[in-house]
ROSE-903241 format. One record per atom (N, C-alpha, C): residue number from 0; x, y, z. Coordinates in pm, whole numbers, plus 50000, padded with zeros to 5 digits. Each point is the difference from the previous one (the first is absolute). Example, Ala and Ser with C-alpha at 12.3 -4.5 7.8 and 13.67 -1.06 7.14 Angstrom:
2
NODE resi    xx    yy    zz
NODE    0 51319 49431 50780
NODE    0 49911 50119 50000
NODE    0 50090 50120 50000
NODE    1 49965 50105 49928
NODE    1 50082 50119 50006
NODE    1 49923 50109 50073
***
This chain:
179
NODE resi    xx    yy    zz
NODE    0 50753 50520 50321
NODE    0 50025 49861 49963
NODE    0 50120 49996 49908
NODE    1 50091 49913 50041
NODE    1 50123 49969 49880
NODE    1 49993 49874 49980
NODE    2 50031 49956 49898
NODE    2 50037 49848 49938
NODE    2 50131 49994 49842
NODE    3 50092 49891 50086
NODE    3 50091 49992 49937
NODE    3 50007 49901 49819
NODE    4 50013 50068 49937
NODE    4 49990 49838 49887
NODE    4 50108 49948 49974
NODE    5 49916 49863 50022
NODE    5 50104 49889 50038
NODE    5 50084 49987 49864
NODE    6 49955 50035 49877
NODE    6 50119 49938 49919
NODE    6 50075 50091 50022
NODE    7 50008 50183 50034
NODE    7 50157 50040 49935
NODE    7 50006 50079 50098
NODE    8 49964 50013 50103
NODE    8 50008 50072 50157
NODE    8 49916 50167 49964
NODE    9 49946 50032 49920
NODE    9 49962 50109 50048
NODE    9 49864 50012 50057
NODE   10 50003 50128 50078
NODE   10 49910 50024 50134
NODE   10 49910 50119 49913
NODE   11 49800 49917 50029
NODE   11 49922 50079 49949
NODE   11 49984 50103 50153
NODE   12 49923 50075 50011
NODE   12 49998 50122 50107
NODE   12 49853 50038 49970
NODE   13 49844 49974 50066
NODE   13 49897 50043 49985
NODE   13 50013 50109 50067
NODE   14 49953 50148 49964
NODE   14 49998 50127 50029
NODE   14 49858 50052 50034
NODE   15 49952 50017 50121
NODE   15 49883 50057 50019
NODE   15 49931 49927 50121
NODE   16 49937 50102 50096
NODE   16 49936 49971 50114
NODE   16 50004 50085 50082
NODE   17 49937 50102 49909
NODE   17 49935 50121 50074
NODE   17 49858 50038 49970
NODE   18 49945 50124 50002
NODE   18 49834 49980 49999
NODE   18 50028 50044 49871
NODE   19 49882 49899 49929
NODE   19 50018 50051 49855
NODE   19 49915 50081 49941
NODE   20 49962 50085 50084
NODE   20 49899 50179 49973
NODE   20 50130 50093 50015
NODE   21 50138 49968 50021
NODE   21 50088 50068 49967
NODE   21 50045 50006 49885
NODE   22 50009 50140 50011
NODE   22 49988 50058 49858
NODE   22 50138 49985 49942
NODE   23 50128 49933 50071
NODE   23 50133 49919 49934
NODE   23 50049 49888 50060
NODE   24 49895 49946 49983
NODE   24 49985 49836 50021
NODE   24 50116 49951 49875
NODE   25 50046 49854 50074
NODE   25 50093 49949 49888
NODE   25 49962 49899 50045
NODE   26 50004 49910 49806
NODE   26 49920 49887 50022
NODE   26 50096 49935 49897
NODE   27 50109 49952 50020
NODE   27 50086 49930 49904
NODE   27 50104 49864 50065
NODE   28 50063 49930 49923
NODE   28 50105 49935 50028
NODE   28 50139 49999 49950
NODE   29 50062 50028 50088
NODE   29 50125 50050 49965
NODE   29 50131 49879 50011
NODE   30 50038 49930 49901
NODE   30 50107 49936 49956
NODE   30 50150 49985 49997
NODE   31 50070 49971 50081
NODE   31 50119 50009 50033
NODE   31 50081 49893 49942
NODE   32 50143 50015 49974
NODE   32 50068 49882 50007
NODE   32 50046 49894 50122
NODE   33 50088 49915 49979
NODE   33 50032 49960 50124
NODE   33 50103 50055 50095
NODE   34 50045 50124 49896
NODE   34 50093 50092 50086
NODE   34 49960 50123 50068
NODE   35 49872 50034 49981
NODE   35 49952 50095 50034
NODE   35 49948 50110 49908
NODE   36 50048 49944 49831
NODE   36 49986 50122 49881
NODE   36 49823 49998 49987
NODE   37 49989 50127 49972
NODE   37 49864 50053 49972
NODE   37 49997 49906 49844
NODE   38 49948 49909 49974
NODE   38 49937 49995 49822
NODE   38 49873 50105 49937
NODE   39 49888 49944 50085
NODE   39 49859 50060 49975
NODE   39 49918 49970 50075
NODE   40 49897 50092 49964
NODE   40 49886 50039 50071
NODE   40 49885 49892 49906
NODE   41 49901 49950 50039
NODE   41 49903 49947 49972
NODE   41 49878 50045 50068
NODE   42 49908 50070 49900
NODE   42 49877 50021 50019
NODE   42 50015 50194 50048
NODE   43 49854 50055 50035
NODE   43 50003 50101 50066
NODE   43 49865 50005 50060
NODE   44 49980 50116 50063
NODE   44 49901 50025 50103
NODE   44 49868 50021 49916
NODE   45 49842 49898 50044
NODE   45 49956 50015 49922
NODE   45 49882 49874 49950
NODE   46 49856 50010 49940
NODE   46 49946 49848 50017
NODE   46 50003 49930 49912
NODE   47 50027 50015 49851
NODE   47 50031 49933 49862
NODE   47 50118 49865 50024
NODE   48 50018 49927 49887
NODE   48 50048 49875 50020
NODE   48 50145 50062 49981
NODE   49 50067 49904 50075
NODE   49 50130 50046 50010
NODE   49 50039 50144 50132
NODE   50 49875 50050 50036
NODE   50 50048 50105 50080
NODE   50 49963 49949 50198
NODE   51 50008 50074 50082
NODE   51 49979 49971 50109
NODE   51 49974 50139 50113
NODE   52 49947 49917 50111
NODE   52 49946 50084 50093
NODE   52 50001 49925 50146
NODE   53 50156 49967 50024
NODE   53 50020 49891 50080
NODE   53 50017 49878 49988
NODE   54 50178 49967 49931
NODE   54 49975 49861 49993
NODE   54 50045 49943 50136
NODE   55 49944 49943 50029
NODE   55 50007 49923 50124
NODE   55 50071 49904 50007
NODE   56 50035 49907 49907
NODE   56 50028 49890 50047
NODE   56 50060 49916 49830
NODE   57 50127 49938 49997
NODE   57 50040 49971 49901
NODE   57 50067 49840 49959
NODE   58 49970 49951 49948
NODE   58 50058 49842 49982
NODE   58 50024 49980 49843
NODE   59 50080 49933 49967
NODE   59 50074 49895 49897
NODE   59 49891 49881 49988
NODE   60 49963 49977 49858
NODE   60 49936 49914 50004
NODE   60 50086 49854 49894
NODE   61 49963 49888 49970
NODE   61 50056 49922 49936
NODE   61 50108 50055 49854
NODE   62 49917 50084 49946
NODE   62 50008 50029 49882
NODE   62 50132 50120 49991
NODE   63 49997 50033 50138
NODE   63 50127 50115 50021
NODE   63 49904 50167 49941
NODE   64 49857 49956 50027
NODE   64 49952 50145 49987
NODE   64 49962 50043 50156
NODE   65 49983 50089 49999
NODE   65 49980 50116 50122
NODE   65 49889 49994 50032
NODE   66 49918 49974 50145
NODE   66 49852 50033 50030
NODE   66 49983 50073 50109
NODE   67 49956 50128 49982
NODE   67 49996 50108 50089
NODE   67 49826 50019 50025
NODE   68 49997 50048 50154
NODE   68 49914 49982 50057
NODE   68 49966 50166 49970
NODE   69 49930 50024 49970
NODE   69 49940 50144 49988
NODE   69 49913 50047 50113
NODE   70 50036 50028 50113
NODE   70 49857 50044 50112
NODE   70 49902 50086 49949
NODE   71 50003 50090 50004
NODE   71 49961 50101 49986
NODE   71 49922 50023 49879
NODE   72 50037 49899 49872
NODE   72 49936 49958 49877
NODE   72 49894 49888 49983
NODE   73 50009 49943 50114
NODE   73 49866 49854 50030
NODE   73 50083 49865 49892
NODE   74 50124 50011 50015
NODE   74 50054 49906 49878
NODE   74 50113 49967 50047
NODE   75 50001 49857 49888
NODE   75 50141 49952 49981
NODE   75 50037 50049 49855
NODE   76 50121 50024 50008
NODE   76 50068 50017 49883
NODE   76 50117 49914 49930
NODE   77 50031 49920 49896
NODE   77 50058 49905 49940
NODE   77 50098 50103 49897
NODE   78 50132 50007 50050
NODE   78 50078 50086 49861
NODE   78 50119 49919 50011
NODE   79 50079 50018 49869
NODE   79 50152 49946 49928
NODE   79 50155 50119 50143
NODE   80 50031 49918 50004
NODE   80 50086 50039 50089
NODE   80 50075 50178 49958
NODE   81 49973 50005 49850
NODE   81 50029 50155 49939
NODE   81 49876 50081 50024
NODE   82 49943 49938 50018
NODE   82 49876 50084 50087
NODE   82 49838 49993 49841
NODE   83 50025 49916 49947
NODE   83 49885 50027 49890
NODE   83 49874 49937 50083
NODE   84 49869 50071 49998
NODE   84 49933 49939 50059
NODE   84 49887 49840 49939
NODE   85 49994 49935 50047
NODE   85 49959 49865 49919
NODE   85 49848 49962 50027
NODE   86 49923 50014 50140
NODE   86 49918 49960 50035
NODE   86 49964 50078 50128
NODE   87 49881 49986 50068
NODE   87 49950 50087 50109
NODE   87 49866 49882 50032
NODE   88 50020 49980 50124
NODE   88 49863 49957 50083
NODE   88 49954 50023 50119
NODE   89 49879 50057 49966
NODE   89 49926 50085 50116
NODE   89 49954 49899 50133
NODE   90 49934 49924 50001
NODE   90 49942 49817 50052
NODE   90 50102 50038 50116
NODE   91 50142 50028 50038
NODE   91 50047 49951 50114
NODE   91 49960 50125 50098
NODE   92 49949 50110 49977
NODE   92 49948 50094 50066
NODE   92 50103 50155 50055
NODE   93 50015 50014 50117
NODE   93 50103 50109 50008
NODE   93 50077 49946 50063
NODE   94 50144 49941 49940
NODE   94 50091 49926 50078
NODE   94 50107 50058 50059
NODE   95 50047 49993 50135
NODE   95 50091 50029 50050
NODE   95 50161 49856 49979
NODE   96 49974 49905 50032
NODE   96 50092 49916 49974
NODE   96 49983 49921 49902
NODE   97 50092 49921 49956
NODE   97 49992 49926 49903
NODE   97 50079 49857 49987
NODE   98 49993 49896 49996
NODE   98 50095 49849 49967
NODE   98 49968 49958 49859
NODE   99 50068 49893 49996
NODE   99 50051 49957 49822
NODE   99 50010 49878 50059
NODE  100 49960 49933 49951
NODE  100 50052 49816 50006
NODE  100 50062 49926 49939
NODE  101 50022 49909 50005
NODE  101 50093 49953 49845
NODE  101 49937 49968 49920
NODE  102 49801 49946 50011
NODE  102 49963 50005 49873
NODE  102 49905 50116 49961
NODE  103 50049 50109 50046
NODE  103 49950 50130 49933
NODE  103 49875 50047 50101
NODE  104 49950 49896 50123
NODE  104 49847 50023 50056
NODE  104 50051 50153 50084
NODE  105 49943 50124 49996
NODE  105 49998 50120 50035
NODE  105 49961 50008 50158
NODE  106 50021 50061 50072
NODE  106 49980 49967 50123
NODE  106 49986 50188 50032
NODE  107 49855 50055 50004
NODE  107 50006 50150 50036
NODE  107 49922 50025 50134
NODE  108 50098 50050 50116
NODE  108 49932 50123 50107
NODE  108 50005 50105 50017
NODE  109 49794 50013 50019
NODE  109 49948 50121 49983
NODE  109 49997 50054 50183
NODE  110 50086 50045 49978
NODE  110 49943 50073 50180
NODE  110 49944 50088 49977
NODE  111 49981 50083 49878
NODE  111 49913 50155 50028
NODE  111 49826 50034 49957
NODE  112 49975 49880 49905
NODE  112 49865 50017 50006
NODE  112 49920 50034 50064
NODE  113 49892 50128 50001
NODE  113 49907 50006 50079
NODE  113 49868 50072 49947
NODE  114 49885 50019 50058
NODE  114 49900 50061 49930
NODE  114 50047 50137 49918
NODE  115 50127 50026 50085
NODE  115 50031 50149 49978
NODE  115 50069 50032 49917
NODE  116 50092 49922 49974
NODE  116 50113 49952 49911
NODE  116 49946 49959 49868
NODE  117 49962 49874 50024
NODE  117 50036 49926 49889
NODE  117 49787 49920 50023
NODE  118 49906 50087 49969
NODE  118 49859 49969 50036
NODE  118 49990 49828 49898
NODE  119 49923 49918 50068
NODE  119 49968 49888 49989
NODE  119 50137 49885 49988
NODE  120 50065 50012 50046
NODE  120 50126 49919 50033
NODE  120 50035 49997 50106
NODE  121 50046 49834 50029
NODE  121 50042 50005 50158
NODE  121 50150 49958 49999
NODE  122 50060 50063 50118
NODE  122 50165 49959 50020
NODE  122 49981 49819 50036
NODE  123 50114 49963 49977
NODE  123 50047 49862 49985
NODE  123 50087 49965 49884
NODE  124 50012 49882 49994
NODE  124 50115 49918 49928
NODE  124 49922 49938 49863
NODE  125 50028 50071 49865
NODE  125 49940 49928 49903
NODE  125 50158 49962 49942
NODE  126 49978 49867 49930
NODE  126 50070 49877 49935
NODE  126 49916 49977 49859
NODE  127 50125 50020 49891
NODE  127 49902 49948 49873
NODE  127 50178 49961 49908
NODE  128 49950 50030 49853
NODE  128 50096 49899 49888
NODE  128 50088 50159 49957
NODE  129 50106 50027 49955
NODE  129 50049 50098 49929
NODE  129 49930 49956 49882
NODE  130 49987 49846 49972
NODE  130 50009 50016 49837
NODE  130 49840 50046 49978
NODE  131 49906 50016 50054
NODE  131 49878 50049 49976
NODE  131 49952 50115 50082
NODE  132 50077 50028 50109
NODE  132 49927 50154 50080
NODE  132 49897 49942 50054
NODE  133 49942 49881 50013
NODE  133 49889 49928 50108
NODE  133 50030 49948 50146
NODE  134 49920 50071 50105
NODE  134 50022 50010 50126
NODE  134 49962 49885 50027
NODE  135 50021 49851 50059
NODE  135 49920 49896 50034
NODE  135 49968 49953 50149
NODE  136 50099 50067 50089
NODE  136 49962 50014 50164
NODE  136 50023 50126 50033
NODE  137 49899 50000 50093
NODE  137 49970 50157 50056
NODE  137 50016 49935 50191
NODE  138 50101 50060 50031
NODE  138 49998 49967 50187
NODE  138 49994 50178 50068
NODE  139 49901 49973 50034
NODE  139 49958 50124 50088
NODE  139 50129 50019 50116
NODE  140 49932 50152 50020
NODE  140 50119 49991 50113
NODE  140 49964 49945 50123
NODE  141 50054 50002 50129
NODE  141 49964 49910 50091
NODE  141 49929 50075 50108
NODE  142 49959 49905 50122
NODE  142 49968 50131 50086
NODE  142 50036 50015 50092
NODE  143 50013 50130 50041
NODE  143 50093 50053 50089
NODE  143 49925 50115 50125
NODE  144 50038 50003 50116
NODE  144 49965 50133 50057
NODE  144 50008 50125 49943
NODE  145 50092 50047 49943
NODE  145 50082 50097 49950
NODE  145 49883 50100 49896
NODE  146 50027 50074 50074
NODE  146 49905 50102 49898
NODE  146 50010 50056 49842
NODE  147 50098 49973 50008
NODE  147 50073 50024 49831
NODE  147 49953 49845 49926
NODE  148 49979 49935 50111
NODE  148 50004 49826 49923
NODE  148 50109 49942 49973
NODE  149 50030 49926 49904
NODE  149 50082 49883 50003
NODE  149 50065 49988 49779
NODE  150 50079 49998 49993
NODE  150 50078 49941 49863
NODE  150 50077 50079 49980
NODE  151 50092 49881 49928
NODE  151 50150 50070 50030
NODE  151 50005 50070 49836
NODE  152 50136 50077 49998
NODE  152 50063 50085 49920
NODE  152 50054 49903 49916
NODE  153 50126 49959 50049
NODE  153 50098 49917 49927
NODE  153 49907 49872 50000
NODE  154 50090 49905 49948
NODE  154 49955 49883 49936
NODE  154 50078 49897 49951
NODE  155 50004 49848 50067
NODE  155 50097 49928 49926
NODE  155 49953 49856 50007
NODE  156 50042 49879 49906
NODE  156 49933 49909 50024
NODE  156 50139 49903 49970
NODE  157 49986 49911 50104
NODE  157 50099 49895 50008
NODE  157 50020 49870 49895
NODE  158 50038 49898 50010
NODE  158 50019 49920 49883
NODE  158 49854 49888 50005
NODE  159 49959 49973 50149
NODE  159 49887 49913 50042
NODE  159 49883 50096 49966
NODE  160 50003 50107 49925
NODE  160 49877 50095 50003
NODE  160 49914 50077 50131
NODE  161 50104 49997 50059
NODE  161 49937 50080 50147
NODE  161 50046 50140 49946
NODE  162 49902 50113 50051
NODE  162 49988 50145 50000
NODE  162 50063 50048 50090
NODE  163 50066 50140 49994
NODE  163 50017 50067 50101
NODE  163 49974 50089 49996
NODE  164 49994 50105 50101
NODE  164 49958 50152 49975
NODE  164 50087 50104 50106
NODE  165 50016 50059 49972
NODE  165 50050 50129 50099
NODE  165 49938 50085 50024
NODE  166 49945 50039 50096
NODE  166 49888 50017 50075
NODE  166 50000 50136 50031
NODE  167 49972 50119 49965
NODE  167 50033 50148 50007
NODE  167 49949 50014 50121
NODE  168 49847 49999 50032
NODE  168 49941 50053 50071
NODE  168 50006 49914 50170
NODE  169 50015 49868 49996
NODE  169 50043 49922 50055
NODE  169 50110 49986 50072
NODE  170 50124 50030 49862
NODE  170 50116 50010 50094
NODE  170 50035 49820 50011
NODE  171 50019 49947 49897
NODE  171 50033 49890 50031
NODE  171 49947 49911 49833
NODE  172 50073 49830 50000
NODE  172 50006 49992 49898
NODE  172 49831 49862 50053
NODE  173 49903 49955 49857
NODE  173 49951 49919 50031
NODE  173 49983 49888 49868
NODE  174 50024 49913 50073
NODE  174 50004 49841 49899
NODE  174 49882 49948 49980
NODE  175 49941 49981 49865
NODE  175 49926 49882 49943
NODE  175 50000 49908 49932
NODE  176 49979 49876 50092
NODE  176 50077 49874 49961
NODE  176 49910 49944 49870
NODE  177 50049 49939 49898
NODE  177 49932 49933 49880
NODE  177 49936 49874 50093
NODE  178 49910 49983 49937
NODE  178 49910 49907 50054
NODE  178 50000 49852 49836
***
């Protein structure tokens, strides 16, 4: 996952997405300018606040702080663009994608939940507040033939509040319209 910040062009770089029983797993974000200069590294491999084990998925929130999706940690993570860590909430589950809205409502998909994974959690789309870490819609995933099942990776939500998803297992993108 990369994401650019919008005030001064530099490019964050989430590092990691391999099995993390490897024994040199890297679990960081790596910070560039807009020219390509290395600045810094944020975070390392690892389950304490501030560290990671797959960030998955990364967005800009109002405030110009950083919210990184931690897979592999069952969390979201809330840090200062220098990487200090500020906040952590577990509630959105093991997220693979992530959206930002303009008034801060969190938008997380879980495609990997499973008994095996991640026991008593199910994959789907939880939605809650940055400013409190409270999940307030939960949309299951959908159903599908597909033996792997159905919910997407990525994640994005339009200005009318419709969802989208990118669909790994699927192979294709799927829309849910706000009602």
């Amino acid at each position: 996952m990369v994401i650019t910040d919008p005030a001064n062009g530099d490019v964050y770089v989430a590092e990691s997405h391999t099995n993390v029983a490897d024994p040199n797993l890297v679990g960081r974000i790596s910070v560039f300018d807009k020219a390509g200069k290395f600045l810094r590294t944020i975070g390392k491999t690892g389950p304490a606040p501030g560290e990671f084990r797959t960030p998955h998925g990364l967005a800009f929130d109002s405030q110009a702080r950083l919210i990184v999706v931690d897979r592999h940690n069952h969390r979201v993570q809330i840090m200062t663009k220098d990487g200090r860590f500020v906040a952590e909430y577990p509630d959105f589950s093991r997220g693979s994608g992530l959206a930002i809205d303009a008034n801060d409502t969190i938008y997380v998909a879980d495609s990997e939940s499973t008994a095996q994974v991640h026991p008593g959690w199910q994959r789907g789309i939880r939605i809650g507040s940055l400013k409190d870490g409270k999940v307030t819609t939960f949309i299951p995933p959908h159903k599908t033939d597909n033996a792997d099942g159905a919910m997407g990776e990525g994640i994005a939500v339009d200005a009318a509040g419709n969802i989208y998803t990118a669909e790994a297992n699927l192979r294709g993108v799927t829309k849910y319209v706000k009602n």
